[in-house]
Legacy VTK file of the C-alpha trace (Angstrom):
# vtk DataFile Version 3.0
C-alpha trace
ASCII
DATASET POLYDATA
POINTS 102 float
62.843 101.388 155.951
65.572 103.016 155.228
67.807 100.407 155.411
65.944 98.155 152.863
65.900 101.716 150.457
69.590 101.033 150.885
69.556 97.201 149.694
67.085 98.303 146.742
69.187 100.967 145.556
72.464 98.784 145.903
70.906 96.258 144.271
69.833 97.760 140.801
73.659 98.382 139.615
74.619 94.877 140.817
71.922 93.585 138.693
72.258 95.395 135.730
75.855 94.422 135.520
75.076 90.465 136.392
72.948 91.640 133.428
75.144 93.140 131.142
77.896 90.231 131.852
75.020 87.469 130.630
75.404 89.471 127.153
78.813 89.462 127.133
79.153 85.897 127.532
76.870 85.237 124.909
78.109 87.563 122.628
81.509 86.731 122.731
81.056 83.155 122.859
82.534 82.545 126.080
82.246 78.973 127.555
80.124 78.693 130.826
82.057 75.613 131.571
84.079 77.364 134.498
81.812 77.454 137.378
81.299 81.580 137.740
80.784 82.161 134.053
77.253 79.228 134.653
76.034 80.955 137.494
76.756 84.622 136.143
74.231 82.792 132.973
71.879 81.351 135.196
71.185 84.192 137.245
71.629 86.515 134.376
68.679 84.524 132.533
66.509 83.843 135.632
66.592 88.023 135.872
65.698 88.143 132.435
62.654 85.788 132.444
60.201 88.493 132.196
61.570 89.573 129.324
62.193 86.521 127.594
60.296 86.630 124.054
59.819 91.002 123.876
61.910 90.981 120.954
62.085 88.092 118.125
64.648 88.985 115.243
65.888 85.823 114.234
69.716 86.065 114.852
69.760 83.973 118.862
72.514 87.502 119.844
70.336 90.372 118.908
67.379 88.416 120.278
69.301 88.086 123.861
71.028 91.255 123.705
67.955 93.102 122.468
65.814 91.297 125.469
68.453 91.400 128.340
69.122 94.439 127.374
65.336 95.664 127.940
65.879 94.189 131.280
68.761 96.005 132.560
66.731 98.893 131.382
64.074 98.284 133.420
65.447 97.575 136.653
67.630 100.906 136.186
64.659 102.693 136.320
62.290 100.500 138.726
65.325 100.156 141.476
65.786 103.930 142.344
61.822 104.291 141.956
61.688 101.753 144.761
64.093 103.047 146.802
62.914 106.386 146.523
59.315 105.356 147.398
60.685 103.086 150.577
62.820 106.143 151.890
59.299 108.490 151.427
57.154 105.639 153.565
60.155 106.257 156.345
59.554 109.841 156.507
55.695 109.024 156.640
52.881 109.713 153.849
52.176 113.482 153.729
55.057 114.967 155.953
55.866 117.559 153.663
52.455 118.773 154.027
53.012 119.628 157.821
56.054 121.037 157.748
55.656 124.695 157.694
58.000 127.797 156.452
58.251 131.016 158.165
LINES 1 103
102 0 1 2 3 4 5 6 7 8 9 10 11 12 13 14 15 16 17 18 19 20 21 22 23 24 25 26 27 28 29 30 31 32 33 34 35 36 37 38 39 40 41 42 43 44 45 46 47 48 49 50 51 52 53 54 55 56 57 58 59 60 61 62 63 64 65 66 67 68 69 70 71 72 73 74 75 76 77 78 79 80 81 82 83 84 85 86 87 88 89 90 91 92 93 94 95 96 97 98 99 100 101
């Protein structure tokens, strides 16, 4: 288990940054022609699916920024949570209960 706490923890940061790249391309216009710059937007908009229509201002950046941003959010807070719960089910439910002090 504590392996996979490992993988969940490393992979928050690495998505909030494929994340906060999507924005950056959008925001700045960049062209996704060049092969990393479409699969940093693909994978930046299939991660921020769930959060697709949150916000609805009516300028296309804020609306992505605003949305993507909400998503990075989330998963900065969800992917430690995880981790921390998958590293507690290692140690098995209720062993601080048993241990004793002197």
């Amino acid at each position: 288990m504590l392996i996979i706490a490992r993988v969940v923890r490393l992979a928050g940061p690495v998505t909030i940054a494929v994340l906060v790249a999507g924005i950056g391309i959008h925001v700045f216009d960049v062209s996704t022609q060049p092969a990393p710059f479409a699969r940093i937007d693909t994978l930046a908009r299939a991660l921020a699916s769930p959060f697709a229509d949150v916000f609805l201002p009516a300028d296309e950046k804020l609306r992505l920024t605003l949305n993507w941003g909400l998503a990075a959010i989330f998963y900065g807070c969800i992917a430690p949570l995880v981790a921390y719960l998958l590293a507690r089910a290692d140690d098995g439910i209720g062993s601080w209960r048993r241990t004793r002090r002197a």
